[in-house]
C-alpha positions as CSV (number, residue, x, y, z in Angstrom):
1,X,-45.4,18.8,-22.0
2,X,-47.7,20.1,-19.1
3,X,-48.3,23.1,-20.4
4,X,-49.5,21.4,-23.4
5,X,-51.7,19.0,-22.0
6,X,-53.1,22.1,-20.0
7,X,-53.6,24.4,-23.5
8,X,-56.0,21.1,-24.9
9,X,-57.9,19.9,-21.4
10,X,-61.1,22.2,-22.8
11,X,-60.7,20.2,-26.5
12,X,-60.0,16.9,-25.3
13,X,-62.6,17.6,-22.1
14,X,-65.3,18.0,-25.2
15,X,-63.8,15.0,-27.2
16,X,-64.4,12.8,-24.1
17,X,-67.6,13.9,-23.7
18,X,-68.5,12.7,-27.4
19,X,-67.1,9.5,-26.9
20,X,-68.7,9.0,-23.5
21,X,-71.9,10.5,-23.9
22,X,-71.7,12.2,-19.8
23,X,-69.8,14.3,-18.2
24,X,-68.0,12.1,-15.3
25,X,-67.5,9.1,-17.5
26,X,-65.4,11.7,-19.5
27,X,-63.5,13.4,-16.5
28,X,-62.5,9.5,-16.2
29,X,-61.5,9.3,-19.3
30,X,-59.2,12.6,-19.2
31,X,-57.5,11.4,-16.1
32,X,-56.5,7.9,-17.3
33,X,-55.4,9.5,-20.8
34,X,-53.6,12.3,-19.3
35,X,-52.0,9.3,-16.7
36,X,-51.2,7.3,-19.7
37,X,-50.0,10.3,-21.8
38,X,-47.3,11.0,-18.8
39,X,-46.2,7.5,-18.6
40,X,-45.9,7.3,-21.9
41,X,-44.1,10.9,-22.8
42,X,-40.8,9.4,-23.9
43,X,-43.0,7.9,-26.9
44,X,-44.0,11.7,-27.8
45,X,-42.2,12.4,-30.9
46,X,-42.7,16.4,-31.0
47,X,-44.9,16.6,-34.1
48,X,-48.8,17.0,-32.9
49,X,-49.4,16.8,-29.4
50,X,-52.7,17.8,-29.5
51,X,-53.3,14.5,-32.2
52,X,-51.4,12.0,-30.2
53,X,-53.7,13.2,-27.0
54,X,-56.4,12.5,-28.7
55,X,-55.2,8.9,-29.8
56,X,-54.4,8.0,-26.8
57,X,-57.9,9.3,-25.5
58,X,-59.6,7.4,-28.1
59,X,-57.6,4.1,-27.6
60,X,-58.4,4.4,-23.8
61,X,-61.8,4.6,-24.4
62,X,-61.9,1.5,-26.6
63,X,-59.9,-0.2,-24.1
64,X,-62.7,0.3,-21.2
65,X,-65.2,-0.9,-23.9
66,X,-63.7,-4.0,-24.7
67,X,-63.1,-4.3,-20.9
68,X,-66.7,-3.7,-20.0
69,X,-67.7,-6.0,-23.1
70,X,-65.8,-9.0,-21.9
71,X,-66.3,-8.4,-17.9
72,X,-69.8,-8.4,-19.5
73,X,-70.9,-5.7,-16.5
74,X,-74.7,-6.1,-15.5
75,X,-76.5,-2.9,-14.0
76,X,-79.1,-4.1,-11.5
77,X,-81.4,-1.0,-10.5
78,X,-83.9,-3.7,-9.6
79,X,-85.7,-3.8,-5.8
80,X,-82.9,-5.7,-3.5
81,X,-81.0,-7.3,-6.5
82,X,-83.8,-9.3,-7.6
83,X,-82.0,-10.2,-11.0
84,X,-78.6,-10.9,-9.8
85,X,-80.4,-12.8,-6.9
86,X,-82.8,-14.3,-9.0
87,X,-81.6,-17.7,-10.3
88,X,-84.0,-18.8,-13.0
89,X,-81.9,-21.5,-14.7
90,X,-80.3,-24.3,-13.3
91,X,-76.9,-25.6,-14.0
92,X,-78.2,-28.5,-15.6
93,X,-80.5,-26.3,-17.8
94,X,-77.5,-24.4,-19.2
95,X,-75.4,-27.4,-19.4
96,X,-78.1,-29.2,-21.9
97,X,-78.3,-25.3,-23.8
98,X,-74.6,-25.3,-24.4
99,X,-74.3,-28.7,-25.4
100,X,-77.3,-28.6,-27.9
101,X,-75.4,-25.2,-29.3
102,X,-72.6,-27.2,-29.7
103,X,-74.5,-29.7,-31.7
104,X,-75.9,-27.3,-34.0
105,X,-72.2,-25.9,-34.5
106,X,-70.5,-29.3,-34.9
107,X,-73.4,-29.5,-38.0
108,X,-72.0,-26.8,-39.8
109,X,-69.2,-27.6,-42.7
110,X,-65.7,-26.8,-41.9
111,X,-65.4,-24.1,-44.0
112,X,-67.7,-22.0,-41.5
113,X,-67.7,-24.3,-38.3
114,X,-64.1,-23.5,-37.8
115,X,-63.1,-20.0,-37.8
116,X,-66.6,-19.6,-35.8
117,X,-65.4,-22.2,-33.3
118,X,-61.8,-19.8,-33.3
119,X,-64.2,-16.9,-32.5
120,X,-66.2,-19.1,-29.6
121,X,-63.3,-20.4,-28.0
122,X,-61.8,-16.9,-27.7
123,X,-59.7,-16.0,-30.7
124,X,-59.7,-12.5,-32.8
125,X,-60.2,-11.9,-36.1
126,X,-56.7,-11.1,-36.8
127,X,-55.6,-14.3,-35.0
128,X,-57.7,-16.5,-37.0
129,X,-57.0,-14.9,-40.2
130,X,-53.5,-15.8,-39.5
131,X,-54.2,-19.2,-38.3
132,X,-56.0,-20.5,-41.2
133,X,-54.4,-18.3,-43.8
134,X,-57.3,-16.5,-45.3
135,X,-57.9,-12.8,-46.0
136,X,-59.9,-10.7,-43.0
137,X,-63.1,-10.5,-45.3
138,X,-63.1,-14.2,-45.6
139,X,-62.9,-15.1,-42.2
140,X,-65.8,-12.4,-41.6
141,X,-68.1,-13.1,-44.1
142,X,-67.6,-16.5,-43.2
143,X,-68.8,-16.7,-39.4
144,X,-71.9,-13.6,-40.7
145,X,-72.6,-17.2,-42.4
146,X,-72.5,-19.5,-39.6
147,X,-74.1,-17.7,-37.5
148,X,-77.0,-17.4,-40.4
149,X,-77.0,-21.3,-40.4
150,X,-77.4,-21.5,-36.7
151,X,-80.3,-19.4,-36.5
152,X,-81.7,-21.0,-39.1
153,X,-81.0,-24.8,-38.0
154,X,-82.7,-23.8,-34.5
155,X,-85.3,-22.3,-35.5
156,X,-86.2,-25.3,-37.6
157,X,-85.5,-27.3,-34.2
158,X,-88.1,-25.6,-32.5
């Protein structure tokens, strides 16, 4: 197997590179894949290593993605920190936003004021598919619509 993963480094070197768009995010990206790759080896069925590499590149690369997404990473390249530093709304400011959001949400009918409130509160699209019993498309098309109504309602608000 480690001759393998050495015959496909220069591939999967360039395949990272696509995905990431720079060289060191890639190496990264090679180093966790060929770590999870080793863990994983017992998984390998023999067919196409060179294929299940790259899967497994291409699902670690996701991974940090969603990871970045929901740590929500801010890149400060400000003076001394001035954004993160910088406090320009108040608790009680954000607490009034949030509950007016609400407001607008608890407006909508059922149909598309729950799965978007499954969504808000943390659930995927697969989960609430399941949950309410309704095709993927549905619950999609259905919180595109909410979130059309909620623009809509606050713009009227303002």
């Amino acid at each position: 197997m480690e001759r393998q993963l050495i015959s496909i480094l220069p591939d999967l070197k360039r395949f990272a590179v696509s995905l990431t768009g720079n060289r060191d995010d890639a190496l990264d990206l090679i180093q966790d894949t060929c770590l999870r790759a080793l863990k994983s080896k017992n998984r390998f069925d023999g067919k196409n290593f060179k294929a299940w590499m790259f899967t497994i590149c291409k699902n670690q690369f996701i991974n940090r993605y969603r990871e970045k997404q929901t740590r929500n990473e801010i890149v400060d390249i400000t003076p001394d920190l001035y954004y993160l530093n910088h406090k320009a709304i108040t608790s009680h400011e954000s607490d009034y936003t949030i509950t007016e959001l609400q407001r607008f949400i608890d407006r909508l009918n059922d149909k598309h004021k729950i799965p978007f409130q499954m969504l808000i509160d943390g659930y995927q699209y697969d989960e609430i598919k399941k949950q309410l019993g309704i095709k993927l498309g549905t619950v999609k098309s259905r919180i595109f619509f909410a979130r059309k109504q909620l623009i809509n309602d606050i713009k009227k608000s303002e």
